[in-house]
C-alpha positions as CSV (number, residue, x, y, z in Angstrom):
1,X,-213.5,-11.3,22.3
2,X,-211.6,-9.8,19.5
3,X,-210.7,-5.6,19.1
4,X,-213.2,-5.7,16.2
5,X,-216.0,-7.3,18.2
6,X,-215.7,-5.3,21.2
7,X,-216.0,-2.0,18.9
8,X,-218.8,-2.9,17.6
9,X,-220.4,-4.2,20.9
10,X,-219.2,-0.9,22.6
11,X,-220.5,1.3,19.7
12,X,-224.0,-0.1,20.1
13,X,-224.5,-0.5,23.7
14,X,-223.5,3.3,24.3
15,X,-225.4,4.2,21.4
16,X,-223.0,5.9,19.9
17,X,-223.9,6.0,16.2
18,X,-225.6,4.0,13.8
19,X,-224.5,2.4,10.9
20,X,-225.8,4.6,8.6
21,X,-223.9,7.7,10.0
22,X,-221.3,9.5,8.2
23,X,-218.5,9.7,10.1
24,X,-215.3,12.7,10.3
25,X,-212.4,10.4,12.0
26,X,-209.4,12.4,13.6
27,X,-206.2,10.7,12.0
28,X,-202.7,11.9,13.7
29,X,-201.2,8.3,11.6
30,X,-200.4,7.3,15.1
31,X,-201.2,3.6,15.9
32,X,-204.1,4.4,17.8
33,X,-205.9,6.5,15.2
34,X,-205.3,4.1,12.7
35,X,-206.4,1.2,13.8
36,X,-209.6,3.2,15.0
37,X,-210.2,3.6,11.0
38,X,-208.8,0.2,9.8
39,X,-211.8,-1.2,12.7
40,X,-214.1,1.5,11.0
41,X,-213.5,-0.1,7.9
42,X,-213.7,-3.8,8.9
43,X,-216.9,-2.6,10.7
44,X,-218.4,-1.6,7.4
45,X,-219.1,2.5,8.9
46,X,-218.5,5.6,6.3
47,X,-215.7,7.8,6.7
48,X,-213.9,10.6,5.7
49,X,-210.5,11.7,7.6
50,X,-209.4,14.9,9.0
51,X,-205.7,15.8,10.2
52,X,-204.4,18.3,11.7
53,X,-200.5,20.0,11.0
54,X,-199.3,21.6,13.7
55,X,-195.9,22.7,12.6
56,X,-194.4,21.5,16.1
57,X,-191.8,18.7,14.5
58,X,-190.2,20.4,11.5
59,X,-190.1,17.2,9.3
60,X,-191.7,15.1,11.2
61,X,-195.0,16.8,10.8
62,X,-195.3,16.8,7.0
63,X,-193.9,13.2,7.0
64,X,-197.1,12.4,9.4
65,X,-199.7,14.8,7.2
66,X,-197.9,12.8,3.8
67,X,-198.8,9.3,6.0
68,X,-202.1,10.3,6.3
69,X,-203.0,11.0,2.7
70,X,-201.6,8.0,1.7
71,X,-204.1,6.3,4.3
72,X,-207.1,7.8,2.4
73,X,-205.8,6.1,-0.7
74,X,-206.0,2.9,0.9
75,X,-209.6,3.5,2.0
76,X,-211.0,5.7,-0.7
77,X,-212.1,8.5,1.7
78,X,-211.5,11.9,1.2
79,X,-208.8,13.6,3.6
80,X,-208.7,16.6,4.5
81,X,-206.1,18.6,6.0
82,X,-205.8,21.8,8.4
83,X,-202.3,23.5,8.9
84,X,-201.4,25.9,11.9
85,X,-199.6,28.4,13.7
86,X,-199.9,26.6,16.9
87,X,-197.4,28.4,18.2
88,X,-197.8,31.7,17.5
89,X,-201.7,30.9,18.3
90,X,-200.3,29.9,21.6
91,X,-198.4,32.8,21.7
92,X,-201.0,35.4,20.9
93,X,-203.7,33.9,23.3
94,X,-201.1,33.2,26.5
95,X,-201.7,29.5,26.8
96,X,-200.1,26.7,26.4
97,X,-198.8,24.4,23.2
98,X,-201.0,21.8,24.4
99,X,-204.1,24.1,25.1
100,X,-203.4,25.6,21.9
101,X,-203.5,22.7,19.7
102,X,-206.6,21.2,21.5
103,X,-208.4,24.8,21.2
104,X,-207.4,24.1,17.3
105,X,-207.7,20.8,16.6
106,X,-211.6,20.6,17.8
107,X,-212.6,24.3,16.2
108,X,-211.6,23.0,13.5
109,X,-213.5,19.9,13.8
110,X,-216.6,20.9,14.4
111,X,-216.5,23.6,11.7
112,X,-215.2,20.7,8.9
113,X,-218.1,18.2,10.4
114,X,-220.8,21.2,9.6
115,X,-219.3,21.5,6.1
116,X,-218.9,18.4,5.2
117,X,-222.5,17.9,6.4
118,X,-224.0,20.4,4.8
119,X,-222.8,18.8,1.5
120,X,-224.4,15.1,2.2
121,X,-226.5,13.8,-0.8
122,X,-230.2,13.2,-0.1
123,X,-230.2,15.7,3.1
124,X,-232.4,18.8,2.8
125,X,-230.1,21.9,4.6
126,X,-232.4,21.9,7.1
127,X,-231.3,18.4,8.5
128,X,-227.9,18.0,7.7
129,X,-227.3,21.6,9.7
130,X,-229.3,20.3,12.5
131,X,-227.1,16.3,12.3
132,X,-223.5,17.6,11.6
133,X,-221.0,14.5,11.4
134,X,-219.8,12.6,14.3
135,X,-216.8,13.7,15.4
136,X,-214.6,10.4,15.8
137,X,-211.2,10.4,18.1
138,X,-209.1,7.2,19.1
139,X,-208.7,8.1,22.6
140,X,-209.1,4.7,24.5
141,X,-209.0,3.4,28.0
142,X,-205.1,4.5,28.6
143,X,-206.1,7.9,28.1
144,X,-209.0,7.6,30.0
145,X,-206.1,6.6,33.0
146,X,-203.9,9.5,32.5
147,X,-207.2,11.9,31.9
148,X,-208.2,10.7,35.5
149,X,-205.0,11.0,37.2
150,X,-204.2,14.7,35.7
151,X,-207.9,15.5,36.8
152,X,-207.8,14.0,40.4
153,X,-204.0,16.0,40.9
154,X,-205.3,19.3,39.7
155,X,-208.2,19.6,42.0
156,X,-211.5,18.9,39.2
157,X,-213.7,17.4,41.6
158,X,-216.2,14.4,41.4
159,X,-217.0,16.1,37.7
160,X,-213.1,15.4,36.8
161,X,-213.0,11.6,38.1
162,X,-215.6,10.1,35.1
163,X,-212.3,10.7,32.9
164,X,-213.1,11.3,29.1
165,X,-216.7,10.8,28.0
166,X,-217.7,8.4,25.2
167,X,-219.7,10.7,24.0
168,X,-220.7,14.7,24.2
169,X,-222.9,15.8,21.4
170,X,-221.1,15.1,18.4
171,X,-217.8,14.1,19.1
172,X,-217.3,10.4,20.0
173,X,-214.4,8.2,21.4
174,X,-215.3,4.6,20.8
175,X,-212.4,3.2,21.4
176,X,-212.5,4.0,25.5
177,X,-212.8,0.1,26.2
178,X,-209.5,-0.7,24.3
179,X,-206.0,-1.3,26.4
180,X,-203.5,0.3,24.4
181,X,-201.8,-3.0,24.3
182,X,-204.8,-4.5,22.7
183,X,-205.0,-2.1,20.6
184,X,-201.1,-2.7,19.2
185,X,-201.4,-6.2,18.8
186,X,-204.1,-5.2,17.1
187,X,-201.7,-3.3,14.8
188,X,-200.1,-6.0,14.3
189,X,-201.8,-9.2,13.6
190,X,-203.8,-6.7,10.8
191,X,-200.0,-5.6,9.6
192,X,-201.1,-2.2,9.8
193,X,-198.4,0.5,9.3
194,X,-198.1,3.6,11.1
195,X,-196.2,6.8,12.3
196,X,-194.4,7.8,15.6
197,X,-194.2,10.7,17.3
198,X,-191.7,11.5,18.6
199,X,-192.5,14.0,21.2
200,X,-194.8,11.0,23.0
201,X,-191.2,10.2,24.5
202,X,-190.8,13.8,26.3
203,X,-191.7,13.9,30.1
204,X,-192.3,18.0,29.7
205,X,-195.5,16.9,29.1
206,X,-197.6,16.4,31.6
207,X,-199.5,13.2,30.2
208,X,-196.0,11.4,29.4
209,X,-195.2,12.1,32.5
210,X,-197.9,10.0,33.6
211,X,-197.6,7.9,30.9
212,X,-193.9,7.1,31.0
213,X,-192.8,7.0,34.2
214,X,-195.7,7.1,37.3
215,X,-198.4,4.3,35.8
216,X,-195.3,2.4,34.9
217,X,-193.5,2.6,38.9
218,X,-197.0,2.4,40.4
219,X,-197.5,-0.7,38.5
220,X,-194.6,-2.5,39.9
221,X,-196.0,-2.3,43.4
222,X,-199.9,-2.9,42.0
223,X,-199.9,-5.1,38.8
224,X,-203.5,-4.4,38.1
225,X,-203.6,-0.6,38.4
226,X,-204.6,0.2,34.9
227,X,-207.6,-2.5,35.0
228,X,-208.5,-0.9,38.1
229,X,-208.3,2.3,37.5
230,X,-210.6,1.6,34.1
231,X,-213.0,0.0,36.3
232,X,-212.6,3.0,38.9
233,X,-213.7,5.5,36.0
234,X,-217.0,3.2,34.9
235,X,-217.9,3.6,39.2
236,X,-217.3,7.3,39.3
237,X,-219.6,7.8,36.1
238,X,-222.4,6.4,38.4
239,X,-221.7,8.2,41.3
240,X,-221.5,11.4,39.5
241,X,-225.3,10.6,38.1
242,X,-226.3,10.0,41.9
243,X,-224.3,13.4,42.6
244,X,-226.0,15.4,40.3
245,X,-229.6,14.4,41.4
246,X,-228.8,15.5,44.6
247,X,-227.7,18.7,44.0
248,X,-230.3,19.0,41.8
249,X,-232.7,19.0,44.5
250,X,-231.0,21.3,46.6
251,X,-231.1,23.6,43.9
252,X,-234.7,23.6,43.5
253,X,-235.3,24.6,47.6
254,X,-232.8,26.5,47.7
255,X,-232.8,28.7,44.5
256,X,-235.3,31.7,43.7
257,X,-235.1,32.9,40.1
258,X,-235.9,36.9,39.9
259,X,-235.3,38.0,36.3
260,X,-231.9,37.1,35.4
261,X,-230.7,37.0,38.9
262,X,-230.4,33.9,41.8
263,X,-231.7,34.9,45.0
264,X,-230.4,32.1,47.9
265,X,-231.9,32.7,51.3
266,X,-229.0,32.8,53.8
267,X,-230.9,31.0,56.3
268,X,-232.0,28.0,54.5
269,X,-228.3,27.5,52.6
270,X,-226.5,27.8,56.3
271,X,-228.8,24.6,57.1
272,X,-227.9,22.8,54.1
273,X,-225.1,20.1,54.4
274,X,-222.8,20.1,52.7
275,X,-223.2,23.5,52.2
276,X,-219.6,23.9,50.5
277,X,-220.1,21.5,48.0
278,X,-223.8,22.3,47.3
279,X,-222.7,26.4,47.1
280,X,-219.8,25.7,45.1
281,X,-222.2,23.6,42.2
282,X,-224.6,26.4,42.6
283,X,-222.1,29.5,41.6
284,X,-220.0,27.3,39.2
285,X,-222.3,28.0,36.5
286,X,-221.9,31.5,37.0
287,X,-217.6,31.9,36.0
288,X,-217.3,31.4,39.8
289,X,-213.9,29.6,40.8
290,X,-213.8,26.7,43.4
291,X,-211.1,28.5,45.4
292,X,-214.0,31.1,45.3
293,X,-216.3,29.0,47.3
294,X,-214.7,30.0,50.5
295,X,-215.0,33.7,50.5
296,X,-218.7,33.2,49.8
297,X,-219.5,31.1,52.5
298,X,-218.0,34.2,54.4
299,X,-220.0,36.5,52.9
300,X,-223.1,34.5,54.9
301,X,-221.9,35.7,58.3
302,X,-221.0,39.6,56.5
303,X,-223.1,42.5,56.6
304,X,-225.1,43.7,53.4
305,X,-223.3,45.3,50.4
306,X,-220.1,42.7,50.6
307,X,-219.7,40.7,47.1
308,X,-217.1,38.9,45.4
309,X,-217.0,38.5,41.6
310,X,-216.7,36.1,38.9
311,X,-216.0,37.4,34.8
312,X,-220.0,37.6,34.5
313,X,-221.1,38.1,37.8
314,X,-221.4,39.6,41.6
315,X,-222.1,37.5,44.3
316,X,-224.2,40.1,46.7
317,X,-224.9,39.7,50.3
318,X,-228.0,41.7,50.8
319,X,-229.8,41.6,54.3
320,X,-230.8,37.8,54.5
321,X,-230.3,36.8,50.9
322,X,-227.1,36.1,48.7
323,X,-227.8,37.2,45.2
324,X,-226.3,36.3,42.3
325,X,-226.5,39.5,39.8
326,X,-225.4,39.7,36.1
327,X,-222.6,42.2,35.8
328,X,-224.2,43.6,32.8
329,X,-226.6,46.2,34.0
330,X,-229.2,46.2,31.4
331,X,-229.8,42.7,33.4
332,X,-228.7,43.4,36.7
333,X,-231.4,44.2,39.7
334,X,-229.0,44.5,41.7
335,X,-225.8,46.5,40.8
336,X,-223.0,47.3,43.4
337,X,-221.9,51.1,43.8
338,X,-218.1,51.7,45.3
339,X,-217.0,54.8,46.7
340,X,-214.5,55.6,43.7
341,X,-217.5,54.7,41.3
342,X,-218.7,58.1,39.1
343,X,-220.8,57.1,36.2
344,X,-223.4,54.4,37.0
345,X,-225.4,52.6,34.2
346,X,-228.8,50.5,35.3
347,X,-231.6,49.4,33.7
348,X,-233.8,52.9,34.5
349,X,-231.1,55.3,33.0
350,X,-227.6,56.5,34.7
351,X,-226.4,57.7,37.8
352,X,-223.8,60.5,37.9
353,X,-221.6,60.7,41.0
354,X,-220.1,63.8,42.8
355,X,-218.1,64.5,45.5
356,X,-217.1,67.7,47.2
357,X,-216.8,70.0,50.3
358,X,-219.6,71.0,51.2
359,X,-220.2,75.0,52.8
360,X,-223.0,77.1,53.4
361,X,-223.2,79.1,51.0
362,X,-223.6,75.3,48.1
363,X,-226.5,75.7,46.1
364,X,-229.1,72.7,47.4
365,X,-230.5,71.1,43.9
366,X,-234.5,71.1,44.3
367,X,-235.2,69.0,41.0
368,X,-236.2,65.4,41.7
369,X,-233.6,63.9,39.2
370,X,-230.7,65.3,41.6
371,X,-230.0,64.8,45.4
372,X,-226.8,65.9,47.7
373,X,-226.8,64.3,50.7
374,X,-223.9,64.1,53.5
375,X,-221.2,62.3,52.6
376,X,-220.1,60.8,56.3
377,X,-223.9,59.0,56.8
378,X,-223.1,56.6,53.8
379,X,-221.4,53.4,53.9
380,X,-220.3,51.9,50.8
381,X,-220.9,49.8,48.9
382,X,-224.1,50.9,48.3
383,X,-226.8,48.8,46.6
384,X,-229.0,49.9,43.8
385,X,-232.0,47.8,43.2
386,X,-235.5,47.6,42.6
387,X,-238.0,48.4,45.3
388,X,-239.8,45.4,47.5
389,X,-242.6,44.9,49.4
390,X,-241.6,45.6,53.2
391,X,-239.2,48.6,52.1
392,X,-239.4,51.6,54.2
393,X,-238.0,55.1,54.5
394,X,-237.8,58.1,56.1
395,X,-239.3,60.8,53.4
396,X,-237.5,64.2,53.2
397,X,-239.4,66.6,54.4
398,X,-242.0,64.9,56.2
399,X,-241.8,65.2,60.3
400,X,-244.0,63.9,63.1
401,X,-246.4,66.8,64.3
402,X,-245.4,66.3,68.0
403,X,-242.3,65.3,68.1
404,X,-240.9,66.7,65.3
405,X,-238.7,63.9,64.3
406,X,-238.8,62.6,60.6
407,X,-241.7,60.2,60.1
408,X,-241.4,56.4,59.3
409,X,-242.8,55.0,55.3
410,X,-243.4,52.2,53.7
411,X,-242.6,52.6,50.4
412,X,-246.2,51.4,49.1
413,X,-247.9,53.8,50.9
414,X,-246.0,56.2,49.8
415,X,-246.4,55.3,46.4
416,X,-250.6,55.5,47.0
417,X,-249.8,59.0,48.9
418,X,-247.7,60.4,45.5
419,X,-250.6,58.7,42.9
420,X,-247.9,56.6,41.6
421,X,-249.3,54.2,39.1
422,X,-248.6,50.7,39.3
423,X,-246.9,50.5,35.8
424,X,-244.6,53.5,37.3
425,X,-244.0,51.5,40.6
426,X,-242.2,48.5,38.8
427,X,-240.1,50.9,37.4
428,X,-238.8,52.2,40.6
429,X,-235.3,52.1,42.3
430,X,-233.4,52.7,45.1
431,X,-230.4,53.4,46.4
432,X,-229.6,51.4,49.8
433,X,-226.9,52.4,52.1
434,X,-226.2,49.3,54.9
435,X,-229.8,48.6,54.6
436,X,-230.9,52.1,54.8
437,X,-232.7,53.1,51.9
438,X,-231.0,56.4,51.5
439,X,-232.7,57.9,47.7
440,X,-235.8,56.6,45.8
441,X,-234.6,57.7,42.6
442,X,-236.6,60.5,41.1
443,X,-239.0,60.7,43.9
444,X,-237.9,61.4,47.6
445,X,-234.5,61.2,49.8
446,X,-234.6,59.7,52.9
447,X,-234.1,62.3,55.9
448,X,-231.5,60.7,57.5
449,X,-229.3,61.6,54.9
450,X,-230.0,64.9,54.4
451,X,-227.7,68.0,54.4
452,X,-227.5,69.6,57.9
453,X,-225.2,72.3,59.2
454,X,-222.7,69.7,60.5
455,X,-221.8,68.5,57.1
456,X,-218.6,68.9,55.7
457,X,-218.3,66.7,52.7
458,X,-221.7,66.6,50.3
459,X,-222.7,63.4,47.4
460,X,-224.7,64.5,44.7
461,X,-226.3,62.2,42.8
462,X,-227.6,63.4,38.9
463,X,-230.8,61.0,37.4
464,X,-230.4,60.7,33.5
465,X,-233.1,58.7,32.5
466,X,-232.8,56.2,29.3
């Protein structure tokens, strides 16, 4: 089957685009990018080019960006052309030339393909924002190889083995079926003319290092790598589909949404097999790392209050639950307190913390919107959350007629006992303290807590309401 053929054949059965769609093709004036637009035009598909100066080769780059406009001549198409600072970019953001010039490259694309949408004859603004151009690249099944490899060295997982995608939302590679020696010969029984980069030679980079030297030893010892690695990638695209419907079951017995939070019963998850894998897809969507995964599974065997964090979120053991909690507090039900914490937003108000020695002669606050309690009785972290069903306390103030001792309370009766309405109950929070609840905020402190002639060091707690 010819290269044109097989485009074609490859562009239909993957559904990639249809014949009538406009199409932005990424032009470096490498081989591979222009014989993706010489088969664009043999194809009969519109197109309009975009290239991107990076500044990296002196020269060499404005030759390449020169090469390119010339290429639109020979089409008719427009061209248009993005220059950057990729390395001060680099620079300024603390990543790398490569990252940098990716990070730019496709910002850059997807802002020109909205444009250049927008501006489509016969198109009312509503659909032509809602159908930007299809974003075309010329990576084919060689990258696909050295995308694999890179991915199964670093560590991505079953997610990193289905090597580049034909196709995520607008941006489309149809050229992943095409050797790169198909796709030269190509080159040159069309007599096509092109530009070399030079810095495709270097080994500092890690996919020429790939390219240029391990495919190329590994081949001497297994002629058929590349076809098999090709056909490895197509396998691992299925598994990955089977993957994913399993863990999507999992999810759904093992997660409860509350609000913006995640609640995972301990009990169940410890059950699960395997649990590592299934935890680790659970808390990836939440900025957590894999080499995270680890210290959560030890946080199922920790007591209440432990948590690890991610940019976005805590990761809470609480009794027999592990909770996944928005850092932001305005969304947060549950919201970790350290010892060295002072000023504490929720969704309620803020909490104001103080420390000090305490004597006899301290002033005890009396107003409900302050507490001081003994310092030594509380182990941190604390936990402030919302009440539940099933909470109980030990009320302030409220001891057993015989024995004198403080007296034992759920929470909802003491809520009927205090003529608490039920739109002021789902308002109410507490302050837990190793699974004590030690302060319903505004309304009562727990006994066990309370100042006694023993203490020397006193919390006080100040209410602001919002």
């Amino acid at each position: 089957m010819s290269l044109l053929k097989g485009f074609i054949q490859y562009i239909e059965t993957n559904n990639l685009f249809q014949k009538s769609d406009p199409l932005l093709l990424a032009v470096s004036g490498g081989v591979d990018s222009v014989v993706l637009a010489e088969l664009c035009h043999q194809a009969g598909y519109s197109f309009s080019i975009a290239h991107c100066n990076f500044h990296l080769r002196d020269e060499e780059s404005n030759r390449d960006e020169a090469f390119v406009h010339k290429l639109g001549e020979k089409y008719k198409v427009p061209v248009y052309v993005k220059s950057f600072d990729t390395e001060l970019f680099a620079s300024q953001n603390k990543m790398s030339i490569q990252v940098a010039a990716r990070e730019l490259r496709y910002t850059w694309f997807r802002q020109l393909s909205a444009e250049i949408a927008d501006k489509v004859p016969g198109e009312s603004e509503m659909d032509s924002s809602s159908r930007p151009l299809k974003i075309v690249t010329a990576h084919h099944a060689n990258d696909n190889i050295e995308t694999l490899l890179m991915n199964f060295f670093k560590g991505t997982g079953i997610r990193g083995l289905q090597g580049i995608l034909p196709k995520q939302e607008n941006l489309i590679r149809p050229l992943l079926f095409a050797s790169k020696n198909e796709i030269v010969q190509f080159s040159e029984e069309s007599f096509l003319s092109f530009v070399e980069d030079s810095s495709n030679l270097s080994n500092k980079y890690t996919r020429n290092y790939f390219r240029n030297e391990w495919l190329p030893s590994v081949e001497k010892i297994f002629p058929k790598v590349e076809e098999n690695l090709v056909h490895n990638i197509e396998r691992f695209r299925e598994i990955e589909i089977l993957y994913n419907q399993s863990i999507a079951l999992h999810r759904k017995k093992l997660i409860e949404y509350r609000g913006k939070e995640v609640h995972i019963p301990v009990l169940k998850l410890v059950k699960t097999s395997p649990v590592k894998t299934i935890l680790y897809e659970i808390l990836r969507e939440y900025g957590f790392t894999a080499h995270q995964t680890e210290q959560a599974l030890n946080l199922l065997g920790s007591e209440t209050g432990k948590y690890i964090s991610s940019p976005t979120h805590k990761l809470i053991k609480n009794r027999g639950w592990l909770i996944i909690a928005p850092i932001n507090p305005d969304q947060a039900n549950h919201i970790i307190i350290e010892e060295t914490d002072q000023v504490i937003p929720f969704q309620e108000g803020v909490l104001i913390f103080k420390n000090y020695e305490f004597n006899p002669q301290t002033v005890i606050q009396k107003s409900p919107g302050v507490i001081q309690m003994d310092s030594s009785k509380l182990v941190y972290p604390l936990i402030l959350r919302k009440w539940r069903q099933g909470d109980y306390f030990y009320p302030f103030g409220m001891q057993k007629k015989l024995s004198g001792k403080p007296g034992k309370k759920k929470l909802s009766k003491f809520f009927i006992d205090q003529k608490i309405s039920l739109a002021e109950k789902e308002r109410v929070w507490v302050i837990e303290s190793n699974k004590k609840i030690v302060w319903i905020i505004h309304k009562r402190l727990d006994d066990r807590f309370k100042i006694t002639p023993q203490t020397t060091y006193c919390t006080e707690i100040m209410f602001t309401s919002s």
